[in-house]
C-alpha positions as CSV (number, residue, x, y, z in Angstrom):
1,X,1.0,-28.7,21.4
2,X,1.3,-24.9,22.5
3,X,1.7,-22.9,19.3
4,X,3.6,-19.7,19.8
5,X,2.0,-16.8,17.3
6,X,3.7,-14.6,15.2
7,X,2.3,-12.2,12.7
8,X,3.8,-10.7,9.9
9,X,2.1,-7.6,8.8
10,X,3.2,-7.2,4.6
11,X,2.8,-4.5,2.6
12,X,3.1,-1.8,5.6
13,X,6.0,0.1,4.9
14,X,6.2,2.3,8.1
15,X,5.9,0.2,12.2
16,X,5.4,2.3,15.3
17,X,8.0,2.9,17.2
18,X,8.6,3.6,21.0
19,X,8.3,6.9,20.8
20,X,5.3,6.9,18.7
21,X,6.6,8.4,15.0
22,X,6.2,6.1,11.7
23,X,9.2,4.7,10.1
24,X,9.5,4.4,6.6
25,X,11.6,1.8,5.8
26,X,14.2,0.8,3.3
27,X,11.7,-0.7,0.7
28,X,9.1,1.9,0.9
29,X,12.0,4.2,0.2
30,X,12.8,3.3,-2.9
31,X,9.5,3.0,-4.1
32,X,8.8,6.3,-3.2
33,X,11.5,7.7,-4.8
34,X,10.8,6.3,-7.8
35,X,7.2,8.0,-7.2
36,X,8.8,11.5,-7.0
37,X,11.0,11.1,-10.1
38,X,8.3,10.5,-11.9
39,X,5.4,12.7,-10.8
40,X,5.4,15.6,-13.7
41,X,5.4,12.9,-16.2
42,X,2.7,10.8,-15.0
43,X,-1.2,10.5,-15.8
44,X,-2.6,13.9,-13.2
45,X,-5.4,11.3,-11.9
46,X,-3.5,8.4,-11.1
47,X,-0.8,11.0,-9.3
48,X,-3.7,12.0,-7.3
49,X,-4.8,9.0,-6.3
50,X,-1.2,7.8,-5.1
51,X,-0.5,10.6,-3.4
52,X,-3.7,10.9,-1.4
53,X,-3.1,7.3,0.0
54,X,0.1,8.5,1.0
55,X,-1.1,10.8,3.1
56,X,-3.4,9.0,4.5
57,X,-0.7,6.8,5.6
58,X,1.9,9.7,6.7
59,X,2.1,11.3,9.5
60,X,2.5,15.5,9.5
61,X,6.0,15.7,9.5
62,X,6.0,12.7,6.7
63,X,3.2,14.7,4.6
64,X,5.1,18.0,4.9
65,X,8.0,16.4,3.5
66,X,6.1,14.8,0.4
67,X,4.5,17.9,-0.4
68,X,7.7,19.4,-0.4
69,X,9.2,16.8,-2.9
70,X,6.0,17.2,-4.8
71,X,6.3,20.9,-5.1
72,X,9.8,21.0,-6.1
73,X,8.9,18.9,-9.7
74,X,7.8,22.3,-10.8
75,X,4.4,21.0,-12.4
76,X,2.8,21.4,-9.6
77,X,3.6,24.0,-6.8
78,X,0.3,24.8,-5.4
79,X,-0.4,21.0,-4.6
80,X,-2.2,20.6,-1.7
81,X,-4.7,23.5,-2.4
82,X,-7.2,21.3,-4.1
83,X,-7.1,19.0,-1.2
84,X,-8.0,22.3,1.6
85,X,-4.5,21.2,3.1
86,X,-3.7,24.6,3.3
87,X,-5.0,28.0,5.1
88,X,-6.4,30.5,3.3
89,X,-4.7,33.9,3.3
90,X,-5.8,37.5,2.2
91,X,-4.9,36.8,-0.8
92,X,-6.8,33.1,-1.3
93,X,-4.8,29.8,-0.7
94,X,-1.1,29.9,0.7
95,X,0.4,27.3,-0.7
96,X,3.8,27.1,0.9
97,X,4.5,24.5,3.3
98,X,4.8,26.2,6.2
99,X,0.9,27.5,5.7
100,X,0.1,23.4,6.6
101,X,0.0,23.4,10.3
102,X,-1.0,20.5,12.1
103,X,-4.1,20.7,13.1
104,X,-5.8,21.1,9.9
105,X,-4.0,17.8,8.7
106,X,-5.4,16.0,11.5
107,X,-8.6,17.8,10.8
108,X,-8.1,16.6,7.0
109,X,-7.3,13.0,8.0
110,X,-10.2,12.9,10.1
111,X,-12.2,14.3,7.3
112,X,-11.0,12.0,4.4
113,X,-8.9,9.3,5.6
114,X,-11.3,7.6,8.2
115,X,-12.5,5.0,5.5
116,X,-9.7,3.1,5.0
117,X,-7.3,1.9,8.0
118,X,-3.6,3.4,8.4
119,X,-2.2,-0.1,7.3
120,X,-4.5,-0.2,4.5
121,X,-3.6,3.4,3.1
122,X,-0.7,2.3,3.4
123,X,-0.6,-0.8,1.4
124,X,-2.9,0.9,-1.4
125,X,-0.2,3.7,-1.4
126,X,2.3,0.9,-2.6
127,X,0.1,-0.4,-5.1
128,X,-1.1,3.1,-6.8
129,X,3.0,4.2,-6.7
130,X,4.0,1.3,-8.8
131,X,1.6,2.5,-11.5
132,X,3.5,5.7,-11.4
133,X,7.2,4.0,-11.2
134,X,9.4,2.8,-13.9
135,X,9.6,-1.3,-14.2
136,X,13.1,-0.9,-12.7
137,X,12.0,0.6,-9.9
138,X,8.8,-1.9,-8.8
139,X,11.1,-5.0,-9.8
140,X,13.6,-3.1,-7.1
141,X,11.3,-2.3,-4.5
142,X,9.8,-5.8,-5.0
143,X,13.7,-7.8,-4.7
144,X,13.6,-5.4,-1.5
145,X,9.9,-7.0,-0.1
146,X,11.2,-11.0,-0.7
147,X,14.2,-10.0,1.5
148,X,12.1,-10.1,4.8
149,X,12.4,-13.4,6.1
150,X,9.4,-15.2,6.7
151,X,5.8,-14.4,5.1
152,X,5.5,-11.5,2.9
153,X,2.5,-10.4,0.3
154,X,2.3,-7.8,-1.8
155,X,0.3,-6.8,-5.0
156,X,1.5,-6.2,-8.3
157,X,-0.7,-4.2,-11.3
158,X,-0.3,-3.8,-14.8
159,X,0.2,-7.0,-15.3
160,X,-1.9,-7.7,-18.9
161,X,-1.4,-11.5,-19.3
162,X,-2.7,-11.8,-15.6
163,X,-5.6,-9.7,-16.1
164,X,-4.1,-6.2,-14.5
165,X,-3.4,-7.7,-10.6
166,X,-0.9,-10.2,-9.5
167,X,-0.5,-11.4,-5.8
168,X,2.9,-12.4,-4.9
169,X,3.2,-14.3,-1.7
170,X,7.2,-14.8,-0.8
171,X,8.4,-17.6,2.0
172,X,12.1,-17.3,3.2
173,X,13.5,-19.1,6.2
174,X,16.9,-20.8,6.3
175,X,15.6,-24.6,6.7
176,X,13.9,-27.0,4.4
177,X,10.6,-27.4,5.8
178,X,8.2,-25.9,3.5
179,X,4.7,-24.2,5.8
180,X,1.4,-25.4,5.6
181,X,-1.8,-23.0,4.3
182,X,-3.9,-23.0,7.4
183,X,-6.8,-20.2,6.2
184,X,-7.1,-17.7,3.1
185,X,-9.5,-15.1,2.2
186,X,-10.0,-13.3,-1.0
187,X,-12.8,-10.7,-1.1
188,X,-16.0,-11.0,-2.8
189,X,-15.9,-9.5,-6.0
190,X,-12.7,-10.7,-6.9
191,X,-10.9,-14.5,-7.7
192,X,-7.7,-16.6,-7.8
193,X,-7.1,-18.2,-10.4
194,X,-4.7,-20.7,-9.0
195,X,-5.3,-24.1,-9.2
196,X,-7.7,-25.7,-6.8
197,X,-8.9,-22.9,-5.0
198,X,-12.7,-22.3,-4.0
199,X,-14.5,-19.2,-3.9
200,X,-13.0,-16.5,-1.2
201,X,-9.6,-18.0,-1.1
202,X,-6.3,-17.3,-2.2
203,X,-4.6,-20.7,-1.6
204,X,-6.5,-24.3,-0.8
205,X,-5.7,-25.3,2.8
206,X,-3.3,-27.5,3.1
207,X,-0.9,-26.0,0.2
208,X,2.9,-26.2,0.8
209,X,5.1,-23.3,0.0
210,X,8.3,-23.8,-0.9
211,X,11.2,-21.2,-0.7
212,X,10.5,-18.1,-2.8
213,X,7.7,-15.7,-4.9
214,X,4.6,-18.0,-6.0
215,X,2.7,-15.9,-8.3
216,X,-1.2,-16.0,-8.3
217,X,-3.4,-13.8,-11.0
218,X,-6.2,-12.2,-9.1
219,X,-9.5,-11.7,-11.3
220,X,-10.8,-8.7,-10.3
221,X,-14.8,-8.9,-11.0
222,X,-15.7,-5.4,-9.4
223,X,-14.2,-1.9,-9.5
224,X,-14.5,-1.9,-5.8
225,X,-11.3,-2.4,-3.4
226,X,-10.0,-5.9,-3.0
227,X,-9.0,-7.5,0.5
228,X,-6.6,-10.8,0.6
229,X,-4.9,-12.3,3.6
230,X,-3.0,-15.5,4.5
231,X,-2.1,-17.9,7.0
232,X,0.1,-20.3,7.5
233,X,1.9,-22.7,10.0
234,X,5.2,-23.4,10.0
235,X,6.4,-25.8,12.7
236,X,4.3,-24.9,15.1
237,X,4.2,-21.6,14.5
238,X,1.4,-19.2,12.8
239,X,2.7,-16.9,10.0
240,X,0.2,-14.4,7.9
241,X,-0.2,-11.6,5.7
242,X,-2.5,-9.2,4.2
243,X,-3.2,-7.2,1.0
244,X,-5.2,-4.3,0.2
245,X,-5.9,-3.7,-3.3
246,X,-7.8,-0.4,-3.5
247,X,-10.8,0.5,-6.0
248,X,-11.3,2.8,-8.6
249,X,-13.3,5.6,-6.4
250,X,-11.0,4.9,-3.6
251,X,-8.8,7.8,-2.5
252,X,-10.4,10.1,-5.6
253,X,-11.0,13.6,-3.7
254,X,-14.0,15.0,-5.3
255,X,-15.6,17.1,-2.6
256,X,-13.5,20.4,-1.0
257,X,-12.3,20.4,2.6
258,X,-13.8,23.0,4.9
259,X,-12.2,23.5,8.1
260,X,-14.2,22.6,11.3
């Protein structure tokens, strides 16, 4: 049998499209929102972090805008000079928005975001923002992610009774026939604690998913980042998904930018 391929990338919130400019979609949205809303109230540090894997994941009209949003919650209106995102004037650091040109982001990006992938700044942006995010807000953003039909993943924290990370993997297709679990990986340094499953995997091969959210506490052993993808076949044809769940150090800025 010829098996026709199709891959379902989860947890990116923003695709390419033909004219080359990321997307952000409906989901992402309202996480982010949610981000914004609550960004003079949250811990400084874990701010940080989210917003750093955000732009890592933006693009410069994207980062221009989040600075913007950033800038207006009053706590912070030079955000961006701790970073080196913006030029120097004769007077030290210009911190308005129009002072952030384009080049130096790319320069930045270059500089700071080479270590992780676009998709997985992306997905570690997602993660870090629920910290940030009332429950109302994840639990909406996440009843947004298990509309996609198909294969979806995405990583929950602050979950105490699950030991701070919970995977949710989401199936929905309009016929009865539940997909097999061809292949799983779970990064060293970190476990599934469901049922059955050996060492690096998420799900034992051959699992059935039925319709819905299965729900499967990940043991993180390590502070480092934590990678997870899935595969599955569903009549023929190949379904998967990935997570990244990123580490303490990653996305911590701790050394100034200077301009090449």
């Amino acid at each position: 049998m010829r098996y026709r391929i199709v891959v379902v990338a989860c947890m990116l919130p923003m695709h390419i499209a033909s004219a080359g400019a990321f997307i952000e979609n409906p989901c992402r949205t309202i996480l982010s929102d949610g981000f914004y809303s609550e960004y003079s109230r949250s811990n400084a540090q874990s701010r940080d972090q989210a917003m750093y894997a955000k732009l890592c994941s933006s693009n410069f009209q994207q980062a221009r805008q989040a600075i913007s949003r950033i800038q207006k919650s009053g706590i912070d209106s030079s955000f961006g000079a701790s970073y080196g995102l913006f030029s120097p004037d004769g007077n030290g650091i210009d911190s308005s928005n129009g002072s952030l040109d384009e080049n130096r982001f790319s320069q930045w990006k270059s500089a700071y975001c080479s270590k992780n992938s676009l998709a997985d700044s992306s997905r570690a942006a997602e993660f870090l923002m629920q910290k940030i995010t009332p429950q109302s807000v994840a639990d909406a953003w996440s009843a947004c992610m298990r509309k996609y039909e198909g294969l979806t993943c995405w990583a929950t924290p602050n979950v105490p009774q699950h030991d701070g990370i919970l995977l949710n993997v989401n199936w929905t297709k309009a016929d009865s026939a539940p997909p097999q679990v061809q292949h799983s990986f779970l990064t060293r340094g970190a476990a599934s604690k469901f049922k059955g499953t050996g060492t690096g995997k998420i799900l034992p091969v051959g699992y059935e998913l039925n319709a819905g959210t299965l729900h499967i506490a990940i043991a993180r052993e390590t502070d480092k980042s934590i990678v997870a993808s899935l595969q599955v076949n569903h009549e023929g044809m190949e379904h998967s998904c990935n997570v990244f769940i990123p580490g303490d150090r990653d996305f911590a800025l701790t050394t100034p930018f200077v301009r090449r």
